[in-house]
Wavefront OBJ file of the C-alpha trace (Angstrom):
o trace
v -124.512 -43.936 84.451
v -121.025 -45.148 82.779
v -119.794 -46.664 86.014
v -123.298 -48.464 86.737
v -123.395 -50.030 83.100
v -119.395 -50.934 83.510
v -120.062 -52.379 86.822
v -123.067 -54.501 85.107
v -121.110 -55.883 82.538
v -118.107 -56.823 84.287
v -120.590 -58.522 86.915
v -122.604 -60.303 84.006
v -119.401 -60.953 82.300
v -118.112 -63.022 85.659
v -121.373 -65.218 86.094
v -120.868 -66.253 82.103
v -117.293 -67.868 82.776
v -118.584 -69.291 85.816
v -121.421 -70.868 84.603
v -119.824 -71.812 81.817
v -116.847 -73.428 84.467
v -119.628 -75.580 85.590
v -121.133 -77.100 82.736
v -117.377 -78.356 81.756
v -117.455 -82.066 81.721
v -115.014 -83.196 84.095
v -113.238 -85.793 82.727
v -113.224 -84.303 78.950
v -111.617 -80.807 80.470
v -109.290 -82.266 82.438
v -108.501 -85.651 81.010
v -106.704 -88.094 83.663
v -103.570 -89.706 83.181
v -102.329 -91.565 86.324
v -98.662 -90.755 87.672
v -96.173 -91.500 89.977
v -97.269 -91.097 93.713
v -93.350 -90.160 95.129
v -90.547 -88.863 93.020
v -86.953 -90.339 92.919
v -85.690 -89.230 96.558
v -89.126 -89.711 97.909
v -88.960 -93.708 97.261
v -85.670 -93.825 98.592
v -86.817 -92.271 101.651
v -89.602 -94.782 101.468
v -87.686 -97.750 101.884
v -84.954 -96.044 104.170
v -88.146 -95.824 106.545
v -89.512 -99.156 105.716
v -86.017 -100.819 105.909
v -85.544 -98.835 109.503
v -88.972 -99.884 111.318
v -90.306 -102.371 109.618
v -92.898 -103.176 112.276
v -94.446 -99.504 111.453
v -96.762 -98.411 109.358
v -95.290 -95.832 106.654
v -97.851 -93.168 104.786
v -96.469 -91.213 102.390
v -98.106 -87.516 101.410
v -101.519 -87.751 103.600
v -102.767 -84.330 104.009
v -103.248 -82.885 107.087
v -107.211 -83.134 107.340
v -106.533 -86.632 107.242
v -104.781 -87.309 110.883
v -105.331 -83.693 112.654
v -108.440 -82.832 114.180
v -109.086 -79.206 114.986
v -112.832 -77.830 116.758
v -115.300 -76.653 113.703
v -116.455 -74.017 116.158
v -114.844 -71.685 113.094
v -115.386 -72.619 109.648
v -114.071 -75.799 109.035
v -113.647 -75.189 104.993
v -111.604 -72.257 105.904
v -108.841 -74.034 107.564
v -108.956 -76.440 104.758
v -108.011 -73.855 102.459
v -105.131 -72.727 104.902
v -103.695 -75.841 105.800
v -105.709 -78.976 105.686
v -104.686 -79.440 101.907
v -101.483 -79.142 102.617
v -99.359 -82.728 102.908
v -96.820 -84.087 105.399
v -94.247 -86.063 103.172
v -93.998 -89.238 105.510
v -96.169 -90.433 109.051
v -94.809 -92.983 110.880
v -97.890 -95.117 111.943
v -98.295 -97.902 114.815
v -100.135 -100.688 113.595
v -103.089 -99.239 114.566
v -102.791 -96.459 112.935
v -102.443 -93.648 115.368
v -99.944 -91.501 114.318
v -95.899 -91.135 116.191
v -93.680 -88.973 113.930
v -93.673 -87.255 110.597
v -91.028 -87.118 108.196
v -90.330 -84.299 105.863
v -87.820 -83.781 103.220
v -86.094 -80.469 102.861
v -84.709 -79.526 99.454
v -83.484 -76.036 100.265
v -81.890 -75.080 97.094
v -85.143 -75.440 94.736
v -87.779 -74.216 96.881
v -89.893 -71.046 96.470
v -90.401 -68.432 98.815
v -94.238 -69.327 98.620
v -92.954 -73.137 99.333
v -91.200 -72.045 102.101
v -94.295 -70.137 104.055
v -96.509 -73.316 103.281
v -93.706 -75.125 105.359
v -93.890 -73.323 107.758
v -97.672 -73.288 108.267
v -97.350 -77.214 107.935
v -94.998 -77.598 110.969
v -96.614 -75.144 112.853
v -99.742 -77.073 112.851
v -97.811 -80.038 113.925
v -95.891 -78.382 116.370
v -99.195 -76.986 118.131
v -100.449 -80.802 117.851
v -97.692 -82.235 119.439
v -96.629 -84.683 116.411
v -92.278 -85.147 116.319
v -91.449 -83.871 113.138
v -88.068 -84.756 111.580
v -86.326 -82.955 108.900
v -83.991 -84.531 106.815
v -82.113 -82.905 103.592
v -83.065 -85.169 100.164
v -79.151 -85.411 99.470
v -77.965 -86.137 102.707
v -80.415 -89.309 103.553
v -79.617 -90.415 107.622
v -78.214 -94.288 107.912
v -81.255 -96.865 108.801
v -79.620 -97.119 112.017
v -80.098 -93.315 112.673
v -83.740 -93.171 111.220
v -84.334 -96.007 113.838
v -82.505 -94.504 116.785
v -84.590 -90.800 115.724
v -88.104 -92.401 115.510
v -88.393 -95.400 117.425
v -85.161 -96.210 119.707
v -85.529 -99.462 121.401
v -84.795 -97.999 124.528
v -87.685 -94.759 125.797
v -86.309 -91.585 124.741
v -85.033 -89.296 127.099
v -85.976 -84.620 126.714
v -83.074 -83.257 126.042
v -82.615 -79.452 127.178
v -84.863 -77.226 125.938
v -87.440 -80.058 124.387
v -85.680 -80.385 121.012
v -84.865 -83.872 119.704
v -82.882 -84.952 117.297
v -83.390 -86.344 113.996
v -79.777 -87.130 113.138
v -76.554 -86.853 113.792
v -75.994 -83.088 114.170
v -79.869 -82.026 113.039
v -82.554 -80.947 115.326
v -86.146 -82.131 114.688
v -88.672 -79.524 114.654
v -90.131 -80.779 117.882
v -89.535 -83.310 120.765
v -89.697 -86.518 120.697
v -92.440 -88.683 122.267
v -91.355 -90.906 125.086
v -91.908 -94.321 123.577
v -93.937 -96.784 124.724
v -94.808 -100.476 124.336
v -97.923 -100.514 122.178
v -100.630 -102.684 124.308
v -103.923 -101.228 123.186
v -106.382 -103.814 121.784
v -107.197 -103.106 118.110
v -111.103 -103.680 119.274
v -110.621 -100.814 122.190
v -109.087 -98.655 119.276
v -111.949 -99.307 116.995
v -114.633 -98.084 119.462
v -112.878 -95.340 120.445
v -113.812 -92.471 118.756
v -111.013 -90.065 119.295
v -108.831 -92.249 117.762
v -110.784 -92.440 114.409
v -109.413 -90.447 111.292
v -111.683 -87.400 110.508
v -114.010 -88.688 107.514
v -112.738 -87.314 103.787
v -116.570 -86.167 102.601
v -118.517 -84.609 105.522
v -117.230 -80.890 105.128
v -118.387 -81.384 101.274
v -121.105 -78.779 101.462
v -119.381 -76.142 104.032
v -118.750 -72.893 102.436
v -116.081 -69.863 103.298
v -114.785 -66.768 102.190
v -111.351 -66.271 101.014
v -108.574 -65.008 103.822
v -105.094 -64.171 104.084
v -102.416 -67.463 104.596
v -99.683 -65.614 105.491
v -100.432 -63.544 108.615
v -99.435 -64.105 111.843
v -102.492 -62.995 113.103
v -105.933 -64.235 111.596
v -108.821 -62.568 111.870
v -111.159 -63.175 114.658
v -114.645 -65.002 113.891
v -117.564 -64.566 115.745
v -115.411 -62.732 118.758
v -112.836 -66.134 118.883
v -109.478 -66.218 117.252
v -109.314 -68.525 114.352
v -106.390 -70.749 115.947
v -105.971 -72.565 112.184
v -102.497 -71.223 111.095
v -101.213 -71.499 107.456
l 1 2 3 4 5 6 7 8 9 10 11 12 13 14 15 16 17 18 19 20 21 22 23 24 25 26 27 28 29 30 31 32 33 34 35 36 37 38 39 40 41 42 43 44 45 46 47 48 49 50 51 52 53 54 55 56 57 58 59 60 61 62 63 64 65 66 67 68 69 70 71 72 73 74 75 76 77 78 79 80 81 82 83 84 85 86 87 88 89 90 91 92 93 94 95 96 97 98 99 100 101 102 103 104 105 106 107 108 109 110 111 112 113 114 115 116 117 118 119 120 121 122 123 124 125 126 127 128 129 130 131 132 133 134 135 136 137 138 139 140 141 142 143 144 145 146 147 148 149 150 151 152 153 154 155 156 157 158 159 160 161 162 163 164 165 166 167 168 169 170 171 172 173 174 175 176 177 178 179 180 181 182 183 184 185 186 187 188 189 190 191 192 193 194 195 196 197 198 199 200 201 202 203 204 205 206 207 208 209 210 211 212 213 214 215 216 217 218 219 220 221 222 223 224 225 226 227 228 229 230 231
């Protein structure tokens, strides 16, 4: 009888802070105060990139749900909460949008352990969708001229043995880079296309999920199908 009314309590105890969670007001618990989008190295990464293809378009910290598209076959909120949150620091855009490189910034000295692993879920999803990713260390910036010759050489870009490319002098991007090619697709043929259209921001409002481990190699299957979403 101890353990029942102790079980009772905790549970009743539980739905009190939750309801009273929701009845918060949410502006006067968490009052707003607008910041600064990109810190100090991240704005002069900013205009390295503009500086170094000015004809592209540069994005700074989109989150993934914003340019990857993955089935909903498995719950969609769930790979949210893996990765979708998550942000890539920089995507180089063509000027219609569609997405040729990503950019992110490696400060090895101050990150976590937990940083790290969400890193590592990020590229992995990028890797698996075929986006060139390009690491470059905050304090040791690339020219213009090598940002250029990395993401968008003039010339196409050739494989090099064993499909890793090369984001500067002497550093290896996290995945090959895309062969190159003159952009010649009508912006009315990419508006009607559909698989070329971002994945809307609000339609996965109302999906639901339980919580599940981020840092397994393995995730747990769902109705008899692995849940492909890593990180």
């Amino acid at each position: 009888m101890l353990l029942v009314w102790w079980g009772v309590r905790n549970r009743a105890a539980h739905s009190h802070e939750g309801h009273g969670a929701e009845g918060m007001d949410t502006v006067a618990a968490w009052p707003p105060q607008a910041t600064r989008v990109l810190t100090t190295q991240e704005r002069q990464t900013y205009d390295l990139l503009r500086n170094a293809l000015p004809a592209h378009m540069i994005l700074a910290q989109v989150p993934l749900q914003r340019f990857i598209k993955v089935p909903t076959r498995n719950s969609y909120a769930e790979w949210l909460r893996r990765v979708g949150h998550l942000s890539a620091d920089f995507v180089i855009c063509d000027r219609h949008a569609q997405v040729m490189a990503v950019v992110e910034l490696r400060n090895d000295d101050t990150l976590s352990g937990r940083a790290r692993r969400r890193q590592d879920r990020l590229l992995k999803v990028l890797a698996a969708a075929q986006i060139p990713v390009h690491q470059w260390q905050a304090s040791a910036l690339p020219s213009v001229e090598a940002a250029r010759e990395a993401i968008a050489p003039a010339a196409e870009v050739s494989e090099q043995p064993g499909g890793v490319g090369r984001s500067a002098p002497g550093r290896p991007s996290a995945t090959r880079p895309r062969t190159q090619v003159q952009d010649t697709v009508p912006e009315t043929a990419n508006e009607a296309s559909g698989v070329r259209e971002p994945p809307p921001s609000t339609w996965f409002d109302d999906l639901d999920t339980g919580p599940a481990p981020l840092d397994t190699d393995l995730p747990p299957k769902v109705g008899g199908r692995s849940d492909r979403a890593s990180r």
